[in-house]
Each structure stands twice: as structure tokens, then as C-alpha cells.
N, C-alpha and C positions, 0 to 999 in steps of 0.2 A: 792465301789471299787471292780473290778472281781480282786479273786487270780488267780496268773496264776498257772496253771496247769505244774506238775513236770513232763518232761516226763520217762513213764515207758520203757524199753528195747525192752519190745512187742508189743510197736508201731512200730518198724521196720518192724515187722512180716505182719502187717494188712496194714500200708504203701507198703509195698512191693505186695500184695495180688491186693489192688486197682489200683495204677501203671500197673501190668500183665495185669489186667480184662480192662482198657484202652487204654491199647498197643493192645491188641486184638480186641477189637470192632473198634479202626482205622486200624488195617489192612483188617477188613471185609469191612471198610469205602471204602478204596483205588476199592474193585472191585465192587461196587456199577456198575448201567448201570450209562451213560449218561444223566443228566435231568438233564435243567437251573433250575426247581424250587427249586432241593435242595442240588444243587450243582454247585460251582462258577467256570468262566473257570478250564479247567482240569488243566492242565501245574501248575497252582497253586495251585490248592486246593491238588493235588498228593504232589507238593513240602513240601506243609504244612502240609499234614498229614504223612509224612516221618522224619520230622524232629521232630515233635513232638514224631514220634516211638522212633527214636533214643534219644532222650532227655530223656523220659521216663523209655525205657530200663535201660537206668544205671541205674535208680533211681531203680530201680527191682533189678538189679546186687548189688547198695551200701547197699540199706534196708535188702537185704537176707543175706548178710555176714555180715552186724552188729548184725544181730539177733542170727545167728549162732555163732559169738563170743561171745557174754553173754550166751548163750544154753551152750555152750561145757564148757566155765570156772565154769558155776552153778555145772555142772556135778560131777565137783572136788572138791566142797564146800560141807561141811557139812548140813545139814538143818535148822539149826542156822543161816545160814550165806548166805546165797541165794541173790542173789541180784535182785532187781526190777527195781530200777531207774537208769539211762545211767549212772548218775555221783556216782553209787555205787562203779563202773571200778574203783575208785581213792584210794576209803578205802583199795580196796587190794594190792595197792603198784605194785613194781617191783615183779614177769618180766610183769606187765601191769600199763598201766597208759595212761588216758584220756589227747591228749591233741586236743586243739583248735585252734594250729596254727603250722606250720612248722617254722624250721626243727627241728631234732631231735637234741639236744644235742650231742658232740661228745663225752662227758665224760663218755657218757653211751650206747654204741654200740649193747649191750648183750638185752639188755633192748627192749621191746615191746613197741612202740606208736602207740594205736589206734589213727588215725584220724580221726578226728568229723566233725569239725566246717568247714575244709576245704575240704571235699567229695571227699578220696583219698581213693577210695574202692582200689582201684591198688594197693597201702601199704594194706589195711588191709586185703586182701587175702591171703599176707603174713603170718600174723599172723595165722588166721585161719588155714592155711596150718601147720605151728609150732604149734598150741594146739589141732587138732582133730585128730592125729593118724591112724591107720590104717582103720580106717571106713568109710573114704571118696573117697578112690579110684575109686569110681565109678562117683566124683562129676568132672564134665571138667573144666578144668584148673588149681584146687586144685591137683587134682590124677594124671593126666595128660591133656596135651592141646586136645581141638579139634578137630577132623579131618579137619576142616573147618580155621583153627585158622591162616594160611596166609591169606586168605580174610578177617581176621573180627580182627586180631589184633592191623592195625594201630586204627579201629572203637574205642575199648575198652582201649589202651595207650590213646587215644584224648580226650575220655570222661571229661567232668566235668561240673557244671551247666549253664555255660556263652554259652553251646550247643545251649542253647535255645533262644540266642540273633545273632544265625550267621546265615545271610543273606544266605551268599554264602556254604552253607553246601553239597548242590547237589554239587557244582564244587569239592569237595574232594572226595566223596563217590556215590556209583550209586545206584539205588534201591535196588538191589539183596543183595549186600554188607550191608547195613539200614535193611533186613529183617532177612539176615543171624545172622546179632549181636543180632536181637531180638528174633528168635531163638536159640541160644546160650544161652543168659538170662535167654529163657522161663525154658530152659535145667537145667542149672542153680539153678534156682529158686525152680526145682520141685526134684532135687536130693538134696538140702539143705535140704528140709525140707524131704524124706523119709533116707536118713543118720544121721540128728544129729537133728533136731525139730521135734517136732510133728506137 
């Protein structure tokens, strides 16, 4: 019998890492020339490698902000006390606490729920924004939004993984709006980790 494997926090990190490095080589994909042998009509294979961007992307946007919430609470933890694995989140009690399904209890308002199980980086950017203090004003949409952030907000409110089962994606979103969010992410991604990871 294989034991399963307990996940570490800094899997998010190296998830998040792979995610970008694929979001990237399909938007190199999208300006490829024109050739039947390794490329299927246009109209779709563009469809398809746009939705896979945006599908993707979040997953960049949710890995990077989970990773930086265990980064930034470690910070505050003595050395003794570090944590490694996702569900260490639980040992430390209120104001955090892992959970794996919505909603939040109303008994406890005050209270921080990281969301896990159900990929609401939208909530945990919250948090993030309440535990990493002045160091992240340079990170978009923790410090401040976008410049970009009316074209690409319904993008990043819509997000969540059933992304990758909607046919009709192009009918909500246009190309530019799909690359723009994925620039955002890449943005994102790469001020996470030079403000609060290594």
C-alpha cells in the first residue's frame, strides 16, 4: 500500500511556479505561424489555449497567496514552531483556521478562514492583506488594485476551477481581457515572492 503523501505549504510555491512556466509557453503557443501539422483549425485551438490561460492563471493567483499566507504567519512563529504542512494552519488556532468548506461561521466574524478545499483565493487575499503589513504595497491588488483592474476584475471575481469545464468562456471574456488577467497573475506572482518569500 503507497502512503499518501502529507502536503507541505511549499507546494503552493513550486505549483504556482509550474502553472506560470505553462501559462507562458501557451501564450508563446497562441502566436505560433499557421501550420495544419501542428496546429488544429485556429478558431479553436486559440479558444482552447485561452481558456486554459485563464484556468491556469488563477491557479498562479491561488498557489501564490497560499504560499504567502503560511510565509508571512511562519515569520511570527518562533523557531520551535514553524510550520510545514497546510493542516499545521489548524494547530494555531484563531485568528487562523483551515477550513475546507464555506461559509464562515457567524459566531466568529473576527476570525480568519483560510479557504482550501474550495479555491476562494478572492477570501484569502483578504487575509493575506490583514497579516502582511506594510511590505506589500508594491503587490497589486493586496496594496493597491491595478491599473488595468476594470478590465480584468470581473476575470478574477469569476475565477474558480469548473473554469476549465465552460464551453462558452470566449462569450464572457475577449482575448486581451484572458491575457491581461494573466498578466496581472504573472505581476502577482513575481511581487509575492520579492516582498514576503524567497
Amino acid at each position: 500500500m503507497v502512503k499518501e503523501k502529507v502536503q507541505e505549504y511549499k507546494d503552493y510555491k513550486i505549483a504556482a511556479q509550474r502553472h506560470l512556466r505553462t501559462c507562458e509557453y501557451l501564450e508563446t503557443c497562441l502566436l505560433l505561424p499557421e501550420n495544419s501539422l501542428h496546429k488544429p483549425p485556429k478558431e479553436h485551438y486559440k479558444r482552447d489555449l485561452l481558456k486554459n490561460i485563464y484556468y491556469l492563471a488563477g491557479y498562479v493567483a491561488e498557489c501564490s497567496i497560499n504560499y504567502a499566507i503560511y510565509e508571512t504567519i511562519n515569520e511570527n512563529l518562533g523557531s520551535d514552531s514553524k510550520m510545514v504542512y497546510v493542516e499545521d494552519l489548524n494547530i494555531h488556532g484563531p485568528p487562523y483556521r483551515l477550513l475546507f468548506q464555506t461559509p464562515v461561521p457567524k459566531d466568529c466574524p473576527k476570525q480568519f478562514y483560510y479557504i482550501i478545499g474550495t479555491h476562494k483565493f478572492q477570501k484569502n487575499i483578504d487575509i493575506l492583506r490583514e497579516l502582511a503589513s506594510a511590505k506589500i504595497e508594491d503587490i497589486p491588488l493586496i496594496g493597491k488594485p491595478p491599473k488595468n483592474w476594470g478590465e480584468i476584475k470581473k476575470l478574477y471575481d469569476d475565477w474558480n476551477p469548473s473554469a476549465r469545464y465552460r464551453n462558452n468562456l470566449m462569450e464572457d471574456y475577449t482575448e486581451s481581457q484572458i491575457l491581461s488577467f494573466s498578466n496581472f497573475v504573472k505581476e502577482l506572482y513575481v511581487k509575492i515572492r520579492q516582498c514576503i518569500t524567497n
